[in-house]
C-alpha positions as CSV (number, residue, x, y, z in Angstrom):
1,X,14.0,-150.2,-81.9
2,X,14.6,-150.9,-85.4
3,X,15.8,-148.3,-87.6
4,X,13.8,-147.3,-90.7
5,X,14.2,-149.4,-93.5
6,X,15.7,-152.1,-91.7
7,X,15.2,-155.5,-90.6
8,X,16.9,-158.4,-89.2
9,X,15.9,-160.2,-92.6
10,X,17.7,-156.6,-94.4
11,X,21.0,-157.7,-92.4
12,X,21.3,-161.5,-93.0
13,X,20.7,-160.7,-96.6
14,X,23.3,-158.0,-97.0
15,X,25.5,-159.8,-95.1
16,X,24.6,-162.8,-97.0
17,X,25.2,-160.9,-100.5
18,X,28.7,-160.1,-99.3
19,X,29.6,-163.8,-98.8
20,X,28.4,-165.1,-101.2
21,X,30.5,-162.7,-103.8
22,X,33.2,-163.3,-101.5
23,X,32.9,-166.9,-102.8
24,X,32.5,-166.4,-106.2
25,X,35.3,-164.3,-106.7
26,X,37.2,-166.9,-105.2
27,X,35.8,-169.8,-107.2
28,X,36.5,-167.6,-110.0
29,X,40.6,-167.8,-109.2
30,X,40.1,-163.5,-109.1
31,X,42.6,-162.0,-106.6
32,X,41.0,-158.7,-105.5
33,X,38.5,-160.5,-103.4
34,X,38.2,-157.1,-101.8
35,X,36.5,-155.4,-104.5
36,X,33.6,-158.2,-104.8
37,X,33.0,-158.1,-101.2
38,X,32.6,-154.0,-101.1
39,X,30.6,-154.2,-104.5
40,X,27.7,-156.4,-102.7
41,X,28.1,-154.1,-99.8
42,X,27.7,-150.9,-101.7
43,X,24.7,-152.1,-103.9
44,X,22.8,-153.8,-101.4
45,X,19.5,-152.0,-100.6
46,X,16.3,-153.0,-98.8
47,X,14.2,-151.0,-102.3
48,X,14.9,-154.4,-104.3
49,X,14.0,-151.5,-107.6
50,X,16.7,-149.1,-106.3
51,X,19.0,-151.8,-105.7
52,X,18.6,-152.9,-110.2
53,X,19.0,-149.1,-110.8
54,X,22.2,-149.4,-108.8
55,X,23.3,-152.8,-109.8
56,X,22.7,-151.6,-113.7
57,X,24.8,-148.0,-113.6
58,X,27.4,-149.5,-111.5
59,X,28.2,-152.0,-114.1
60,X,27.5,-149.8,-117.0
61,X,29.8,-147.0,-115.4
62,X,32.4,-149.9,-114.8
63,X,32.4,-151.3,-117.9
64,X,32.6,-147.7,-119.9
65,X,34.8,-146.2,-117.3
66,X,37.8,-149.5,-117.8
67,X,37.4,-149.3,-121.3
68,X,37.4,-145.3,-122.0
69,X,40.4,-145.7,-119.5
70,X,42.1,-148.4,-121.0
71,X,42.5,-146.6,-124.6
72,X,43.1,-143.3,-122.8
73,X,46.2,-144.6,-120.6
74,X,47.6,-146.5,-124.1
75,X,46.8,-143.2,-125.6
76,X,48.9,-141.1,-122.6
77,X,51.3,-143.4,-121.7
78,X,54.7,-142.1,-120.9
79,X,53.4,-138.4,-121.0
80,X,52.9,-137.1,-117.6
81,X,51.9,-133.5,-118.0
82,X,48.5,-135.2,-120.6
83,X,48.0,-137.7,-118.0
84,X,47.7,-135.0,-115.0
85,X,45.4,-133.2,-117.4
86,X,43.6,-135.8,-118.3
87,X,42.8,-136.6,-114.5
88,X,41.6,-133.1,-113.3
89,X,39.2,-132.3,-116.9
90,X,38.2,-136.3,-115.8
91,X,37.3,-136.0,-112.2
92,X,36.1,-132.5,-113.0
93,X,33.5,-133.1,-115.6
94,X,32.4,-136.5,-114.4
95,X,32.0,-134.9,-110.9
96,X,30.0,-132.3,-112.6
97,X,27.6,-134.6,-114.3
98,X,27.0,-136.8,-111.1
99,X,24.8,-133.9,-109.6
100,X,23.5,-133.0,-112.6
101,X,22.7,-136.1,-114.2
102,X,19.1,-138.6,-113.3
103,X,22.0,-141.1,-113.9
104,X,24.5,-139.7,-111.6
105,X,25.5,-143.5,-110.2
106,X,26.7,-144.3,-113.2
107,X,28.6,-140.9,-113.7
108,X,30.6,-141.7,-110.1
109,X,31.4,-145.3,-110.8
110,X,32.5,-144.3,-114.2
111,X,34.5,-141.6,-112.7
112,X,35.9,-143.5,-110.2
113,X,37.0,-146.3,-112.7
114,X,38.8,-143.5,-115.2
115,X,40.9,-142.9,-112.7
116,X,41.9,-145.5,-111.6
117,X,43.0,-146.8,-114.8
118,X,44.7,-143.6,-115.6
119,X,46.5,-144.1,-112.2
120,X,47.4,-147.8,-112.5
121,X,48.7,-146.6,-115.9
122,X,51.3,-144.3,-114.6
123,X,52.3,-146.2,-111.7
124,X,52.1,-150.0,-112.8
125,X,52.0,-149.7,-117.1
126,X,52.0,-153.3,-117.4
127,X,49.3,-154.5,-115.2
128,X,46.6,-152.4,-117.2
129,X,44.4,-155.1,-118.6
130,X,44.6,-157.4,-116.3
131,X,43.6,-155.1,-114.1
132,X,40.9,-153.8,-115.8
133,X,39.6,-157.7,-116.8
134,X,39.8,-158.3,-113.4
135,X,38.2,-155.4,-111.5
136,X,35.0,-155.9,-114.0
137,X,34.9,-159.2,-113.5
138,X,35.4,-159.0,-109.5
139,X,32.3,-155.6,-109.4
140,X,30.3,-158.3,-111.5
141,X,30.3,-161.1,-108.4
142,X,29.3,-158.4,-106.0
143,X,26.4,-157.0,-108.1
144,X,25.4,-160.4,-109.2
145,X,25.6,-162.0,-105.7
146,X,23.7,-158.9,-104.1
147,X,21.1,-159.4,-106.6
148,X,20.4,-163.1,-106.7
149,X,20.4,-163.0,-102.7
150,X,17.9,-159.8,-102.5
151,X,16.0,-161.6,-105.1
152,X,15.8,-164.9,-103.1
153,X,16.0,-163.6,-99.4
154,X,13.6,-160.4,-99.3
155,X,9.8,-160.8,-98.2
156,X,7.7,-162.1,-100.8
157,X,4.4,-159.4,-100.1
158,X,7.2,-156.7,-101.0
159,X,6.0,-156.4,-104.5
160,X,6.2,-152.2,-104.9
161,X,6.2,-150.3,-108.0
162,X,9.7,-149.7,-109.3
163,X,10.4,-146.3,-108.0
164,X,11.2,-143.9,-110.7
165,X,14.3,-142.6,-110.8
166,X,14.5,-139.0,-109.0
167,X,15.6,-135.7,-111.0
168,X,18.4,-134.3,-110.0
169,X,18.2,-130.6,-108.9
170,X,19.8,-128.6,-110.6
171,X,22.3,-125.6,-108.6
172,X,23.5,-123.0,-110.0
173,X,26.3,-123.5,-112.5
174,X,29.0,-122.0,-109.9
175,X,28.1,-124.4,-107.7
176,X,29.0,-127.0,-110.0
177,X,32.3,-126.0,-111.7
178,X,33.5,-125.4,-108.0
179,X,32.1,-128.9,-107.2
180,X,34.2,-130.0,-110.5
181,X,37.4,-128.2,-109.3
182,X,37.9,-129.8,-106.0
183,X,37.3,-133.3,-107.7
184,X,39.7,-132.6,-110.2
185,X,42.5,-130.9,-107.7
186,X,42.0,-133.8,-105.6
187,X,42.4,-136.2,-108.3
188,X,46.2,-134.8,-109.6
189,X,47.1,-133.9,-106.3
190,X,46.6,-137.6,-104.6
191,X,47.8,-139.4,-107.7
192,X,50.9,-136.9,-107.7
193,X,51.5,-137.7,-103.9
194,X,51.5,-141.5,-104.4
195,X,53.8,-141.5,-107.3
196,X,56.0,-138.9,-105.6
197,X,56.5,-140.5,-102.0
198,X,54.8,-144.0,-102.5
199,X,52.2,-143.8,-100.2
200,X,49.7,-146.7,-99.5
201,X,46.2,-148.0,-100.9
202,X,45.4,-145.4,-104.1
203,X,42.5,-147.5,-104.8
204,X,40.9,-147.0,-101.5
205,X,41.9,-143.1,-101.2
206,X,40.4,-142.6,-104.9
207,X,37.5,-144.0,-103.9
208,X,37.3,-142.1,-100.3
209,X,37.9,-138.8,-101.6
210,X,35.0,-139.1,-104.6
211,X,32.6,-140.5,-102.3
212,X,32.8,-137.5,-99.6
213,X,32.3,-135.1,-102.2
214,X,29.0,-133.1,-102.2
215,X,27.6,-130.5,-104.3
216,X,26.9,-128.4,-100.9
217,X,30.2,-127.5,-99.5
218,X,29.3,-128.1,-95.5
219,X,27.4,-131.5,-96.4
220,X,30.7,-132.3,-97.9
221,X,32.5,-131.7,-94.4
222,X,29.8,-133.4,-92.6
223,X,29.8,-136.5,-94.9
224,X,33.5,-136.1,-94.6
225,X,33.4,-136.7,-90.7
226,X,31.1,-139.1,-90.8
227,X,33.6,-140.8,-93.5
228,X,36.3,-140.7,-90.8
229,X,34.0,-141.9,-88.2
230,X,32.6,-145.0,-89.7
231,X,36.1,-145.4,-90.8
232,X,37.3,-145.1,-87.3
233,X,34.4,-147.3,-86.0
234,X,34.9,-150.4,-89.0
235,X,38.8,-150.4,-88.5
236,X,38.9,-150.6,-84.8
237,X,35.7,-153.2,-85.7
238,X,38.0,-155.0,-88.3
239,X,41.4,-155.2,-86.2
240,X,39.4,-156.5,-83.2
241,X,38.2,-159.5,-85.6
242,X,41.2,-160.3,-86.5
243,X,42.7,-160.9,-83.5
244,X,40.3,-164.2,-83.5
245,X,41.8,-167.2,-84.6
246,X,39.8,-167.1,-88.5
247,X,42.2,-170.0,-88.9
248,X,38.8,-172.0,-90.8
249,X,36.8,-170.8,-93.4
250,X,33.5,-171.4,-91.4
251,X,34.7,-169.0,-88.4
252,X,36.2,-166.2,-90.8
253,X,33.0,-166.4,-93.2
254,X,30.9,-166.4,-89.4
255,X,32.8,-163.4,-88.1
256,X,32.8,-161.3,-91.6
257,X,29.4,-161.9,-91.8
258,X,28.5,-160.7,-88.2
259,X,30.3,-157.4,-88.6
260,X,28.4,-156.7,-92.0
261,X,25.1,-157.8,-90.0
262,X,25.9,-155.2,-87.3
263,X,27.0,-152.1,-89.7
264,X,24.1,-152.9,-92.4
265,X,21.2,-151.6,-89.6
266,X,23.1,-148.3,-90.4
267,X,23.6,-148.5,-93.8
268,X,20.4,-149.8,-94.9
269,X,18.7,-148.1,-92.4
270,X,18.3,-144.5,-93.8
271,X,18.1,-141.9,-91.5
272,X,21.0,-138.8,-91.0
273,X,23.8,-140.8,-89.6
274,X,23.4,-144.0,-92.1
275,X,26.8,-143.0,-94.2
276,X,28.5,-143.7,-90.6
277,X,27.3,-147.3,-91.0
278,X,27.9,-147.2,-94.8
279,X,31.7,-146.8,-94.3
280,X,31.8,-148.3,-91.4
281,X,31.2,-151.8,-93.3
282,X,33.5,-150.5,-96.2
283,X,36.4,-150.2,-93.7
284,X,35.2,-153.7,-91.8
285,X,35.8,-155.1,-95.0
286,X,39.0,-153.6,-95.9
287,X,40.4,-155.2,-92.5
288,X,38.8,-158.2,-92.9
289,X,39.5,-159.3,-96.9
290,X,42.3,-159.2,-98.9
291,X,43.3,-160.6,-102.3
292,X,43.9,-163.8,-100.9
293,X,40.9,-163.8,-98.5
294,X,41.5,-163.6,-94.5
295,X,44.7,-161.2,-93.9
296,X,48.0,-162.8,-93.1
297,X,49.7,-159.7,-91.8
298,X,48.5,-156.4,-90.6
299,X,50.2,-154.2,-92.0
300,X,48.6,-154.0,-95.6
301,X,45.5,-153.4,-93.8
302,X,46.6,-151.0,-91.4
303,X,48.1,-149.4,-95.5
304,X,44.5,-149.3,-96.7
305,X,42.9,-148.0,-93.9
306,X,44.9,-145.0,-94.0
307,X,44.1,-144.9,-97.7
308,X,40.4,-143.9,-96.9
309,X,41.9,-141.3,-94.0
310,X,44.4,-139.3,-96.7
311,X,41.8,-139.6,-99.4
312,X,39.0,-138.1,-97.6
313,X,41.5,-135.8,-96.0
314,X,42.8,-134.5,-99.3
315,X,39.2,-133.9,-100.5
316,X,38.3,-131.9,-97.5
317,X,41.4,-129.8,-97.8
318,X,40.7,-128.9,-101.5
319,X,36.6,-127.8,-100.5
320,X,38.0,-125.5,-97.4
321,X,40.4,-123.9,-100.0
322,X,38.0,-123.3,-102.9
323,X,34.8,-122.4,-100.2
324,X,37.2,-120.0,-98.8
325,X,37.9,-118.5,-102.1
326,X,34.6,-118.6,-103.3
327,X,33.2,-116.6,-100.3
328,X,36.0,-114.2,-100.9
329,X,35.5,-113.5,-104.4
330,X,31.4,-113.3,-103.2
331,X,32.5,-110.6,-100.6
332,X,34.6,-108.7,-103.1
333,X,31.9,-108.3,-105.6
334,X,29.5,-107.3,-103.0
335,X,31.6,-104.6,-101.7
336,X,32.1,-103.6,-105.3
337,X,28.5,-103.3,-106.2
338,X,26.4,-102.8,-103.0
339,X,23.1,-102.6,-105.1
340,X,23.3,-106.4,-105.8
């Protein structure tokens, strides 16, 4: 039985979408092939009105977050005490406005994007608009191709009234600056780690660790495992592919396409356990495309695969930390004024 929300027609076009920025990007001469492919994943959504809301904040957060970073690394280049500041008050406040924001998409991928330039300026100074040209350019095949295919591909009785965007709830203000200070810990913490011992794949733990994180502290651990388990379930997906001969373009465009079709009935399917499917195409993908398309060795995937583990595991660390000082400080007040 089909999950909700999803359809074999669903699959073929997300898996269609990814393709088919796959291809553009290349056409293009971009290099991070990778981050086209994941940006038609991400976006693709059977609501073809939820999936313009997402296509439109993700470039407007893109496109504000590379050029707020740009001039902010110029700005902080060479000074590593403003630039670890500059990373926690980032992640803190952006984090912050996601869950209290109707335009909270935008506030992620914004987020996410600061960072990385901030990042990308400490450890590679020279590369920083190139890569910000290029990572704009490379989101904008993935959002484009995900919405010409939806446009194309989806049923043509499905003519619902844009959904309105929802309003965020709105916790109480502890809630938030405790959600803000595990982003922001996070952030200088994984950045500090990867300059310090070189570890692999800061793109992919950046993203990780921002994704998992939830203004409820146990969602955040549950959205955490299920991070690690579609993570678990994609790679092993991923590796298994590429043990295929994807010597031609047809048979490595046939079996990339397959594995999206298989993980999308999660991911576009709703339901409690969809963010399992939802990762487990993100880390399908990371196996299966790199900057020059199909992987020649394995090791760079096997690098950003364990990206998305240490990201996701840093982010977790930080929430049992501050939930276990937040309950403590809750206790202590208590037992100082039992009327409350």
């Amino acid at each position: 039985m089909a999950a909700a929300g999803w359809s074999a027609r669903q699959g073929l076009i997300t898996a269609a979408s990814v393709v088919l920025a796959l291809l553009m990007a290349a056409a293009l001469g971009l290099e991070g092939l990778w981050w086209a492919a994941i940006s038609a994943w991400i976006v693709s959504n059977p609501d073809f009105s939820a999936l313009w809301r997402k296509a439109g904040m993700r470039l407007a957060g893109t496109a504000v977050g590379l050029s707020a970073g740009y001039l902010l690394a110029v700005a902080l280049e060479g000074i590593p005490l403003f630039q670890a500041l500059a990373l926690f008050i980032i992640c803190g406040v952006g984090s912050y406005l996601r869950f209290s924001s109707r335009y909270g998409y935008a506030w992620f991928y914004g987020t996410i994007t600061l960072m990385l330039m901030l990042a990308v300026s400490i450890l590679e100074t020279e590369a920083l608009f190139s890569f910000a040209e290029n990572r704009f350019l490379e989101i904008a095949c993935g959002v484009v191709a995900s919405a010409v295919v939806h446009a194309v591909g989806r049923p043509r009785s499905d003519r619902a009234a844009p959904a309105t965007a929802p309003v965020p709830a709105h916790p109480a203000d502890l809630d938030l600056v405790h959600i803000g200070l595990v982003a922001g810990i996070s952030a200088v913490a994984m950045v500090t780690l990867w300059s310090w011992f070189d570890l692999p794949s800061l793109p992919q733990a950046i993203g990780s660790s921002l994704a998992a994180l939830d203004r409820d502290f146990g969602t955040m651990r549950v959205r955490g495992r299920q991070r690690v388990l579609g993570c678990v379930l994609g790679a092993l997906a991923g590796l298994a592919a590429l043990l295929l001969q994807l010597d031609t373009l047809r048979v490595y465009l046939t079996v990339l396409a397959g594995g999206i079709f298989y993980f999308s009935r999660l991911h576009t399917g709703g339901g409690p356990q969809s963010y399992i499917g939802t990762q487990g195409g993100v880390a399908f993908i990371t196996a299966l495309v790199t900057d020059g398309g199909p992987p020649a060795e394995l090791m760079p995937v096997v690098e950003r695969l364990a990206g998305i583990f240490i990201g996701v595991g840093l982010m977790l660390i930080a929430s049992f930390v501050l939930s276990a000082l937040h309950q403590r400080r809750g206790a202590a007040v208590e037992a100082a004024d039992p009327a409350r």
